[in-house]
mmCIF file as gemmi writes it, N, C-alpha and C atoms, coordinates in Angstrom:
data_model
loop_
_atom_site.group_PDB
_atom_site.id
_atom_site.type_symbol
_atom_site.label_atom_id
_atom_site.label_alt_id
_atom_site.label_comp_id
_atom_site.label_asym_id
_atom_site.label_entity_id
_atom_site.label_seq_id
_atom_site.pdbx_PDB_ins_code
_atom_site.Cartn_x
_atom_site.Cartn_y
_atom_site.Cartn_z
_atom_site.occupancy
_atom_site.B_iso_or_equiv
_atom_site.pdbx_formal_charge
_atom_site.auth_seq_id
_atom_site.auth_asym_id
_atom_site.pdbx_PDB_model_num
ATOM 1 N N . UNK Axp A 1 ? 31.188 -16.864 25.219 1 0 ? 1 A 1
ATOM 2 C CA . UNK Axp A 1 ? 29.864 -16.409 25.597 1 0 ? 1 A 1
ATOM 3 C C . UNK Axp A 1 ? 29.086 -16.022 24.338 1 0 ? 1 A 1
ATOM 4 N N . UNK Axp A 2 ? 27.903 -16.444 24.379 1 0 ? 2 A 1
ATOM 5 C CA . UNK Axp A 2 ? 26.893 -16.009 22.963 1 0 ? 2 A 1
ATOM 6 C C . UNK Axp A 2 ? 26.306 -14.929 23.611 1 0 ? 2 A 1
ATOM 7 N N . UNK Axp A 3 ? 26.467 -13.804 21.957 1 0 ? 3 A 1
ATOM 8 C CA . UNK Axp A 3 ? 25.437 -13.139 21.822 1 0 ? 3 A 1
ATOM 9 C C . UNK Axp A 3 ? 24.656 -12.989 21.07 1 0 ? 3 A 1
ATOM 10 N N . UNK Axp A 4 ? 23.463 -13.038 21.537 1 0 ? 4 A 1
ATOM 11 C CA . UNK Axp A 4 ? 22.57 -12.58 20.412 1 0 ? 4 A 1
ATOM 12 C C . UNK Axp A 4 ? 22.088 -11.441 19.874 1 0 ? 4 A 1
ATOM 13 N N . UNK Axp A 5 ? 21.989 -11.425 18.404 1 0 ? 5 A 1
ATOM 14 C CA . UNK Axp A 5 ? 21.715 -10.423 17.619 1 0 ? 5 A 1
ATOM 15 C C . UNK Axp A 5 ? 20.094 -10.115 17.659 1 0 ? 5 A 1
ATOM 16 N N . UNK Axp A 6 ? 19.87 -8.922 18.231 1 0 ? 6 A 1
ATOM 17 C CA . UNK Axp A 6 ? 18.014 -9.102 18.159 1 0 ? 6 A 1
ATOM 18 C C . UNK Axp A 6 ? 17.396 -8.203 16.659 1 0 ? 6 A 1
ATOM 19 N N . UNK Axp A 7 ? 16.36 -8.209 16.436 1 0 ? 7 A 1
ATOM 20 C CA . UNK Axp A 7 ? 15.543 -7.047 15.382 1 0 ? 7 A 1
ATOM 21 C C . UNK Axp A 7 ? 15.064 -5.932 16.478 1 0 ? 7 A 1
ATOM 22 N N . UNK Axp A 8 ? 16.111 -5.072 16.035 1 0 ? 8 A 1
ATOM 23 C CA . UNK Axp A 8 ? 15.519 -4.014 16.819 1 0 ? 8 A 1
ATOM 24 C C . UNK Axp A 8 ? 14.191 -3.637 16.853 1 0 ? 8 A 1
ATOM 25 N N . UNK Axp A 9 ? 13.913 -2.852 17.957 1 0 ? 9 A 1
ATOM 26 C CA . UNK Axp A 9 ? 12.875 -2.047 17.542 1 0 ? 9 A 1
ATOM 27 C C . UNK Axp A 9 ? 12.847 -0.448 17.356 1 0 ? 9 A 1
ATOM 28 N N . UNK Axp A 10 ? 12.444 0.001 16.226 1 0 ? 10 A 1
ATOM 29 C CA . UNK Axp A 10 ? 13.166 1.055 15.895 1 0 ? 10 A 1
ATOM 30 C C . UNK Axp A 10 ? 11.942 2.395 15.584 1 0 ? 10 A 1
ATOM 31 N N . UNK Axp A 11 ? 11.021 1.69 16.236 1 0 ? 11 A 1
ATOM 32 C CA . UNK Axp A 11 ? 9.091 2.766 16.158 1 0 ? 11 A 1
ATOM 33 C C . UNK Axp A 11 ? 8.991 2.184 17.427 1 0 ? 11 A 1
ATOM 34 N N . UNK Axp A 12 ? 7.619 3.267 18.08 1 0 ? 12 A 1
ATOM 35 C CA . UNK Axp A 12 ? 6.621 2.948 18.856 1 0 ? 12 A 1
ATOM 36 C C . UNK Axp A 12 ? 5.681 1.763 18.584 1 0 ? 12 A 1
ATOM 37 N N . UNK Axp A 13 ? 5.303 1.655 16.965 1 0 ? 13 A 1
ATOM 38 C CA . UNK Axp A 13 ? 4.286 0.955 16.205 1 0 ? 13 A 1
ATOM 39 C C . UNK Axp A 13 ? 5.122 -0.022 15.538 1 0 ? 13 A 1
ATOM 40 N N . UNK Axp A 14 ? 6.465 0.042 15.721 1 0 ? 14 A 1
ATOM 41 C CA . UNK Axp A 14 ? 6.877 -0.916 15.017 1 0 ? 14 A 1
ATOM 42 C C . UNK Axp A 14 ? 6.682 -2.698 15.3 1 0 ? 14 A 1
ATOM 43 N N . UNK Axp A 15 ? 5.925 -3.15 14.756 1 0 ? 15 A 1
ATOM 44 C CA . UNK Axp A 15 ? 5.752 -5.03 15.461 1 0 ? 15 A 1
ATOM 45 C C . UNK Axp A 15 ? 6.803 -5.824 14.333 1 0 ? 15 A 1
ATOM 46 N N . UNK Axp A 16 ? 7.593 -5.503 13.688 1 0 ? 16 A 1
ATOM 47 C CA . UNK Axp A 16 ? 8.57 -6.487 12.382 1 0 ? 16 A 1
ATOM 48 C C . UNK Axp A 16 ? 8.915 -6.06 12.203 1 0 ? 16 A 1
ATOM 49 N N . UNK Axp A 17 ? 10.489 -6.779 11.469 1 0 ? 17 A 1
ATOM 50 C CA . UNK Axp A 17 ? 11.118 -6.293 9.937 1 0 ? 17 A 1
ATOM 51 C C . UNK Axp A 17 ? 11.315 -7.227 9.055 1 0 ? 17 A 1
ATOM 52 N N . UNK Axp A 18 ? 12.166 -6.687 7.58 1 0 ? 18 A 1
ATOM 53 C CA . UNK Axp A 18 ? 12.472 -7.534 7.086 1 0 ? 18 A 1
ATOM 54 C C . UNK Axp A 18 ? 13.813 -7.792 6.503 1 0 ? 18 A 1
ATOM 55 N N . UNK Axp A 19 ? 14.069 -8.635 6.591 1 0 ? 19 A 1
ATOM 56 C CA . UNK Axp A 19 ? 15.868 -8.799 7.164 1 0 ? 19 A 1
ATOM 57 C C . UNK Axp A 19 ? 16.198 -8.611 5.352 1 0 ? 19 A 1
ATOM 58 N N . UNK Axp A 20 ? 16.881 -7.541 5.153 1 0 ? 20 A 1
ATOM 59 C CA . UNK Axp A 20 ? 17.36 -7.041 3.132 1 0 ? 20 A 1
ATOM 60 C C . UNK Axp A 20 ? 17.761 -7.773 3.094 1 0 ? 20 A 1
ATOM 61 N N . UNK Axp A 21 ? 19.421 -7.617 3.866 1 0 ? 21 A 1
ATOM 62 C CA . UNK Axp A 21 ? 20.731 -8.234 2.977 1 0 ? 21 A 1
ATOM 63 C C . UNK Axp A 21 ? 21.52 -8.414 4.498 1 0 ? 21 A 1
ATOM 64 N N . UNK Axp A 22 ? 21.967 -9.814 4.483 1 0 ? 22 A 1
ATOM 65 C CA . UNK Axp A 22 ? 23.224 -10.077 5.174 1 0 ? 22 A 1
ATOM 66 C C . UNK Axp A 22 ? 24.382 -9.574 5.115 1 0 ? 22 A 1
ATOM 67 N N . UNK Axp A 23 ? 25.22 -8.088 5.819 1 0 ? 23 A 1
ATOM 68 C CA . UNK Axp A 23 ? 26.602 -7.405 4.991 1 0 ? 23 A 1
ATOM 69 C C . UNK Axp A 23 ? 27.755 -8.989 5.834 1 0 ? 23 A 1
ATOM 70 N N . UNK Axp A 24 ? 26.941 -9.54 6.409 1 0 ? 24 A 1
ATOM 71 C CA . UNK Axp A 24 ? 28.396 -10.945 6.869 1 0 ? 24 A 1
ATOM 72 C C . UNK Axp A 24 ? 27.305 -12.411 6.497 1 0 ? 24 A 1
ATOM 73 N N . UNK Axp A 25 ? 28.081 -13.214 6.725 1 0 ? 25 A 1
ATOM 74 C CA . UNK Axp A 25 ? 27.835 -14.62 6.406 1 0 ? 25 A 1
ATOM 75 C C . UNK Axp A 25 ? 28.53 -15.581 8.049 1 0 ? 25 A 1
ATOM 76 N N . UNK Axp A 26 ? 27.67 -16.821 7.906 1 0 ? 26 A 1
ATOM 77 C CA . UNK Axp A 26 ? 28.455 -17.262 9.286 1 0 ? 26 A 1
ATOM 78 C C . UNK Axp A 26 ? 29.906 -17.243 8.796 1 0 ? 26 A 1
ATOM 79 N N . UNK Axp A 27 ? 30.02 -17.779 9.849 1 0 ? 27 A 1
ATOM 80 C CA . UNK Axp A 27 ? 31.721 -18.258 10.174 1 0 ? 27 A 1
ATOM 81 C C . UNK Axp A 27 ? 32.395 -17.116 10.148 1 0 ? 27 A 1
ATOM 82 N N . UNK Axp A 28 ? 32.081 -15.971 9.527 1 0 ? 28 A 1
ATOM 83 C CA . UNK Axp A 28 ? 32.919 -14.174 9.352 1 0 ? 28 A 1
ATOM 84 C C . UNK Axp A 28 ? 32.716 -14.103 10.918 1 0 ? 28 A 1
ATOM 85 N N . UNK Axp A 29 ? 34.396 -13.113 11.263 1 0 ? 29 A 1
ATOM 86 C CA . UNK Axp A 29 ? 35.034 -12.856 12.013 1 0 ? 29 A 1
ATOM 87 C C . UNK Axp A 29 ? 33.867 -11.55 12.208 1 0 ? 29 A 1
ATOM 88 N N . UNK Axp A 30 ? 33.579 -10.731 13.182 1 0 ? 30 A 1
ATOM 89 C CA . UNK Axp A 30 ? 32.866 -9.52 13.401 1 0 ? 30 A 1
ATOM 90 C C . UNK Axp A 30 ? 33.606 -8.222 14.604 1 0 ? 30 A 1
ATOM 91 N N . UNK Axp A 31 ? 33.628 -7.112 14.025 1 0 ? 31 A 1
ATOM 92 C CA . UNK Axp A 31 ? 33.893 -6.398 15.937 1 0 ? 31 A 1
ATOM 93 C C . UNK Axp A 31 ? 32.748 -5.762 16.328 1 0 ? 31 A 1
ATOM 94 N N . UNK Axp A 32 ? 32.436 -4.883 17.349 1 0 ? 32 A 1
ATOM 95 C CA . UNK Axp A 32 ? 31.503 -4.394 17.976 1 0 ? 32 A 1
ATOM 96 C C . UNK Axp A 32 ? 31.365 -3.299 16.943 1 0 ? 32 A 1
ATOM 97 N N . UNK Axp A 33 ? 30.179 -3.03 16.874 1 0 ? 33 A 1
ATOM 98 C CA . UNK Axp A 33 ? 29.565 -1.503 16.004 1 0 ? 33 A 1
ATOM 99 C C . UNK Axp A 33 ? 29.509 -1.943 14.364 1 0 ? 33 A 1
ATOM 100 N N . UNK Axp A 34 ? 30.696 -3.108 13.551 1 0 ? 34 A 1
ATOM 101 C CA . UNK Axp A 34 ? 30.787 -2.993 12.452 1 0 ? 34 A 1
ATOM 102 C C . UNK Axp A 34 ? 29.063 -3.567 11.614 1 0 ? 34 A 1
ATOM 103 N N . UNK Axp A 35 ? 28.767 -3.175 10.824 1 0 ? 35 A 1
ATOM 104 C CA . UNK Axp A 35 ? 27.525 -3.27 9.917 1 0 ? 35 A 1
ATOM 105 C C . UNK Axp A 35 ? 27.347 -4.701 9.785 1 0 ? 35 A 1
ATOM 106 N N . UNK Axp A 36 ? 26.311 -5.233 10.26 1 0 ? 36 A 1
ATOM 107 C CA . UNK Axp A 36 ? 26.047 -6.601 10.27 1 0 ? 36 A 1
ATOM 108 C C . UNK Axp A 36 ? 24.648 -7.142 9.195 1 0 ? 36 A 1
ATOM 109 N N . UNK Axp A 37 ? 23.624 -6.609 9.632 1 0 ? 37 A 1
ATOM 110 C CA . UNK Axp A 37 ? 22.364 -6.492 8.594 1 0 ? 37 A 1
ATOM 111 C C . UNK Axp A 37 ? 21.763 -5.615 8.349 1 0 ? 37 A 1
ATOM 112 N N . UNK Axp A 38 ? 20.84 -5.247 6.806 1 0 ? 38 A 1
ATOM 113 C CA . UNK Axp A 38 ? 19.959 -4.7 6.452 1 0 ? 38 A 1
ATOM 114 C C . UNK Axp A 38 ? 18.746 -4.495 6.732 1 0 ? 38 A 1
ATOM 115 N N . UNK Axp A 39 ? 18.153 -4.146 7.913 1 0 ? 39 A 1
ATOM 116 C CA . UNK Axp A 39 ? 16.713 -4.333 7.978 1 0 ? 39 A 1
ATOM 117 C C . UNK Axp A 39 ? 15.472 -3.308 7.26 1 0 ? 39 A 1
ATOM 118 N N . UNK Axp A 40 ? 14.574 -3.737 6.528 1 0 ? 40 A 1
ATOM 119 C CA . UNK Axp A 40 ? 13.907 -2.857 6.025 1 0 ? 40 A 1
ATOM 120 C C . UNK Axp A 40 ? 12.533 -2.573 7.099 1 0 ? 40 A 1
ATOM 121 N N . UNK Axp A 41 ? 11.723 -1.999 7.367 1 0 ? 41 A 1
ATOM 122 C CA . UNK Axp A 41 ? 10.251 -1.998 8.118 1 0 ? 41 A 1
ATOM 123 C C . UNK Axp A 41 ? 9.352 -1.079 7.186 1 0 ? 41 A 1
ATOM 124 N N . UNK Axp A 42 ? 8.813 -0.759 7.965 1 0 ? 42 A 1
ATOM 125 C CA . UNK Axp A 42 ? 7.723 0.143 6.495 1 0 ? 42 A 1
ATOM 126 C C . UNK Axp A 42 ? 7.905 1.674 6.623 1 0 ? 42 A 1
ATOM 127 N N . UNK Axp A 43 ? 8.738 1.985 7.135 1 0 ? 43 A 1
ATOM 128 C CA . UNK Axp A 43 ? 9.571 3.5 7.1 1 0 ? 43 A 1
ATOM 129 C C . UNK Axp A 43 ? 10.772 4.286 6.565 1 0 ? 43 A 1
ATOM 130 N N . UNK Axp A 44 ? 11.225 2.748 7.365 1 0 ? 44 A 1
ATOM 131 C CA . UNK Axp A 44 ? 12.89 3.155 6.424 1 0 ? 44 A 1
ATOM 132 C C . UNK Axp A 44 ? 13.92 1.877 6.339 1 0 ? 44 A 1
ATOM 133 N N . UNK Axp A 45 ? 15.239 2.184 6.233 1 0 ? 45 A 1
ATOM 134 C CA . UNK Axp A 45 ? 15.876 0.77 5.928 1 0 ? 45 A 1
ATOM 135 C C . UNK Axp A 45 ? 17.168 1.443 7.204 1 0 ? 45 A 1
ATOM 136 N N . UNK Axp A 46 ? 17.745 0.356 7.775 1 0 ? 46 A 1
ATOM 137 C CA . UNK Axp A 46 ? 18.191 0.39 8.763 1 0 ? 46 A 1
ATOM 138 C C . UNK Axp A 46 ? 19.077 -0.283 9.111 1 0 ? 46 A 1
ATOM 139 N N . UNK Axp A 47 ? 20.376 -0.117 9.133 1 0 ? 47 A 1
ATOM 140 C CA . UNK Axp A 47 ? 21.769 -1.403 9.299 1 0 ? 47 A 1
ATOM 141 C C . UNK Axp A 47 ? 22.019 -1.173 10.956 1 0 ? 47 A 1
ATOM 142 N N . UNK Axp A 48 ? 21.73 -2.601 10.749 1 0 ? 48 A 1
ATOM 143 C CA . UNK Axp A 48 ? 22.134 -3.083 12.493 1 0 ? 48 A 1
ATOM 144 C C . UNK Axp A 48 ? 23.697 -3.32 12.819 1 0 ? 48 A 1
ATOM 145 N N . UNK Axp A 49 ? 24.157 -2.934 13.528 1 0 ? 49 A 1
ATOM 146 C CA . UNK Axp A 49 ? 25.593 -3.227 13.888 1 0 ? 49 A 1
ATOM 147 C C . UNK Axp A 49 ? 25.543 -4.129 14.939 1 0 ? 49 A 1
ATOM 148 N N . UNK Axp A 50 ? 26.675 -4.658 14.997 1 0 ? 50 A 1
ATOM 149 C CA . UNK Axp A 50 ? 27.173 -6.297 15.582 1 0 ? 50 A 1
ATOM 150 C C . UNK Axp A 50 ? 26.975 -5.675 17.07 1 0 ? 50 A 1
ATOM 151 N N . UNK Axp A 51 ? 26.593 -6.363 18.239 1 0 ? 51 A 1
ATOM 152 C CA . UNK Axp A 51 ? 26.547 -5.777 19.704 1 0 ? 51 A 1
ATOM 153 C C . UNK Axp A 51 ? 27.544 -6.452 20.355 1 0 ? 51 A 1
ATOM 154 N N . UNK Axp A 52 ? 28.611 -6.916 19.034 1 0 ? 52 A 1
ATOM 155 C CA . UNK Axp A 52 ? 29.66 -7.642 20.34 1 0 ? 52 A 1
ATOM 156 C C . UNK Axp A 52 ? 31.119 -8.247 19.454 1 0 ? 52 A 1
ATOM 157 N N . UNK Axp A 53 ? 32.236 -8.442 19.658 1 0 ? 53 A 1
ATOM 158 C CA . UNK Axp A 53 ? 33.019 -9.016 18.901 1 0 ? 53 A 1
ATOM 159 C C . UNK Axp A 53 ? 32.945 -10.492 19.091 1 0 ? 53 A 1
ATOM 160 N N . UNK Axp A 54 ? 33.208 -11.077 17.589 1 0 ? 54 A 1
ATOM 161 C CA . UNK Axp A 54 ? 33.352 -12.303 17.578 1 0 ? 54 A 1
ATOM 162 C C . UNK Axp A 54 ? 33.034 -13.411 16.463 1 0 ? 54 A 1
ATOM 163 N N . UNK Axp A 55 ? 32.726 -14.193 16.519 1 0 ? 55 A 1
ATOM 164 C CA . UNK Axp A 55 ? 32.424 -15.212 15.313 1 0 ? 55 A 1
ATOM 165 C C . UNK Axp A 55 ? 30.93 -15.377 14.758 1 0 ? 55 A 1
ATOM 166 N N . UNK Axp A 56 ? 30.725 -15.164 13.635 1 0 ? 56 A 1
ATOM 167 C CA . UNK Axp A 56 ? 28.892 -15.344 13.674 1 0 ? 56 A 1
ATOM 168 C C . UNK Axp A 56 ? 28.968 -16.358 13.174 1 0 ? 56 A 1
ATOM 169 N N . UNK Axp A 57 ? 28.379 -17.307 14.48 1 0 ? 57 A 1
ATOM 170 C CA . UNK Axp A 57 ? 27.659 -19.355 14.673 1 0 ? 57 A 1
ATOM 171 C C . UNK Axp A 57 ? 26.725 -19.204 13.809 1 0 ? 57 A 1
ATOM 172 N N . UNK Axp A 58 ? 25.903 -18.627 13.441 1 0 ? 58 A 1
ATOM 173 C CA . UNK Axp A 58 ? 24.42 -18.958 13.276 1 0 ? 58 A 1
ATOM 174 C C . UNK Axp A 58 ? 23.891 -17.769 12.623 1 0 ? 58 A 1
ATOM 175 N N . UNK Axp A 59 ? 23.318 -17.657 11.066 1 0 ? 59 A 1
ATOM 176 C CA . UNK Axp A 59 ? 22.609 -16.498 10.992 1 0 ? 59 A 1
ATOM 177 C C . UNK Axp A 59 ? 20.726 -17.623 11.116 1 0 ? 59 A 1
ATOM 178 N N . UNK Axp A 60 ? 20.016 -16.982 12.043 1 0 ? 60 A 1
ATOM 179 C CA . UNK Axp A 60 ? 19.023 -17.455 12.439 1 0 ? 60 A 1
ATOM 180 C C . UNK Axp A 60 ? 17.565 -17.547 11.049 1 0 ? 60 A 1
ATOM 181 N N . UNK Axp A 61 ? 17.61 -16.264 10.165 1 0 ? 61 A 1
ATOM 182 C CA . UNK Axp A 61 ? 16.795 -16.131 9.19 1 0 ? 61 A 1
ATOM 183 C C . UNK Axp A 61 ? 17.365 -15.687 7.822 1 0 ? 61 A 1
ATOM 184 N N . UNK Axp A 62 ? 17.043 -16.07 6.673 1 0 ? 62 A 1
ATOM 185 C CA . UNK Axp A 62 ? 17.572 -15.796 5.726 1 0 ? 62 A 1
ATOM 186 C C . UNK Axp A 62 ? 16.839 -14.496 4.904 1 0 ? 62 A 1
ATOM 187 N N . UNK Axp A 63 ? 17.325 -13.938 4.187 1 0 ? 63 A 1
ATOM 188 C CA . UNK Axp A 63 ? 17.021 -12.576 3.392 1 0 ? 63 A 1
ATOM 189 C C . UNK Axp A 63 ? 16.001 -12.891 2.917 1 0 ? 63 A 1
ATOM 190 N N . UNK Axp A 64 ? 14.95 -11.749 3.041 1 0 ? 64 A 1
ATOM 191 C CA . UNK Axp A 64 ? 13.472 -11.689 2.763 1 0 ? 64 A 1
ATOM 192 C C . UNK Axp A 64 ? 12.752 -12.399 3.639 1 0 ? 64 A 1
ATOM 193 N N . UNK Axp A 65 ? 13.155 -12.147 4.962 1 0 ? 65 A 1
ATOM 194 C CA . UNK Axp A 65 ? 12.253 -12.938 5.799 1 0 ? 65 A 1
ATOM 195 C C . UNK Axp A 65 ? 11.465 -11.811 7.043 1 0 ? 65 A 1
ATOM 196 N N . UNK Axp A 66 ? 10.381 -12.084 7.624 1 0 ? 66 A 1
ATOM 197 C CA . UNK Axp A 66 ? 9.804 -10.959 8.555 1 0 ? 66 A 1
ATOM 198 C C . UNK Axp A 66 ? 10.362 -11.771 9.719 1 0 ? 66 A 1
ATOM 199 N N . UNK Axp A 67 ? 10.601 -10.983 10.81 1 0 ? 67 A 1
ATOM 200 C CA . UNK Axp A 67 ? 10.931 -11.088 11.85 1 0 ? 67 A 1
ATOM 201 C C . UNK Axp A 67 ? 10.554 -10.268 12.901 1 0 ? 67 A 1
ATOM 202 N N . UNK Axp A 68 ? 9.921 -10.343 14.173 1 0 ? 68 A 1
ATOM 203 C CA . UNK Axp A 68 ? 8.965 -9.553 14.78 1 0 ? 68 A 1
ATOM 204 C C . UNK Axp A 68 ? 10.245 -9.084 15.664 1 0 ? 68 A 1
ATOM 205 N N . UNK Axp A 69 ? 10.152 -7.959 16.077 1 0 ? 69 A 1
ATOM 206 C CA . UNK Axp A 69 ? 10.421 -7.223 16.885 1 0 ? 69 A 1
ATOM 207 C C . UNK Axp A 69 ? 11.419 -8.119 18.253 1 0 ? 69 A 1
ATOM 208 N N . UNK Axp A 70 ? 12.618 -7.565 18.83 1 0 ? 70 A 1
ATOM 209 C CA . UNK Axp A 70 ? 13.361 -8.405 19.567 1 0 ? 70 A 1
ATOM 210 C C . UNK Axp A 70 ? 13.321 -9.742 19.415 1 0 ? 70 A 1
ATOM 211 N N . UNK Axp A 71 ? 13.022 -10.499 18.419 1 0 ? 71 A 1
ATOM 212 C CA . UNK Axp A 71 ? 13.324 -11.934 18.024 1 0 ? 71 A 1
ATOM 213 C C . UNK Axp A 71 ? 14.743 -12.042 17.644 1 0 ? 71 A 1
ATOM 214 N N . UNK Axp A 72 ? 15.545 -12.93 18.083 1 0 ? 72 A 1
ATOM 215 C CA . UNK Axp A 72 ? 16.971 -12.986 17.992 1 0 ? 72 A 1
ATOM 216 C C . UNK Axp A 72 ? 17.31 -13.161 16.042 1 0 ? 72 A 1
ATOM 217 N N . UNK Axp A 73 ? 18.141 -12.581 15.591 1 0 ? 73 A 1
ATOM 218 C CA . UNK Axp A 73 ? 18.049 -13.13 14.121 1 0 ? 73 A 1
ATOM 219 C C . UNK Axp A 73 ? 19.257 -13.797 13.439 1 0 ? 73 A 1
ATOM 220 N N . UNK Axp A 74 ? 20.749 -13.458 14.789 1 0 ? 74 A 1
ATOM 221 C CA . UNK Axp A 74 ? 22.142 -14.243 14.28 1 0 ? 74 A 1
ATOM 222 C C . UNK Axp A 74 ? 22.797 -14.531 15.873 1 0 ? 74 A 1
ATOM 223 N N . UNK Axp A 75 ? 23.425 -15.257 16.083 1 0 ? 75 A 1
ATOM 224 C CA . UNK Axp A 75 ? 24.35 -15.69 17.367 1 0 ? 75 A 1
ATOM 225 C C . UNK Axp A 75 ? 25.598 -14.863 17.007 1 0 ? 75 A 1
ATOM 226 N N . UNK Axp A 76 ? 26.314 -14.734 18.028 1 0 ? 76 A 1
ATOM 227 C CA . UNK Axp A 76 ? 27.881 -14.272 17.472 1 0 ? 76 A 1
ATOM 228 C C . UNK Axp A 76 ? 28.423 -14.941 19.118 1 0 ? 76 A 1
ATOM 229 N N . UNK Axp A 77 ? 29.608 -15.438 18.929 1 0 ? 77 A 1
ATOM 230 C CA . UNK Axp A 77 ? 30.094 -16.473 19.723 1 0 ? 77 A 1
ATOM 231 C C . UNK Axp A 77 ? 31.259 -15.974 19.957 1 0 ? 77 A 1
């Protein structure tokens, strides 16, 4: 079963982020909660944890990229 990784939303005002640093790469093994990405927005910087165990298929955007708000940004399979 896929899951997808979304950009949180982490403000009222928040509409983006911007994805820092990848702490995994595809094909890395993942469990639930462990530190997956860096997101920066214009407040603060913010590590997203994995919402699921499993394989990451797909990172969807690469570092230094904006990404709006609940837009999916990695699969984990």
């Amino acid at each position: 079963m896929a899951i997808n990784v979304i950009m949180p939303k982490l403000g009222l005002t928040m509409e983006n982020g911007t994805i820092s640093k990848w702490l995994k790469k595809e094909g890395d093994e993942v469990k639930e909660g462990e530190p997956l990405v860096e997101i920066i927005t214009d407040k603060i910087t913010y590590v997203v944890e994995s919402p699921g165990s499993g394989k990451i298929t797909k990172i969807l955007f690469p570092e230094e990229t904006v990404v709006n708000v609940t837009d999916p940004i990695a699969i984990i399979e």
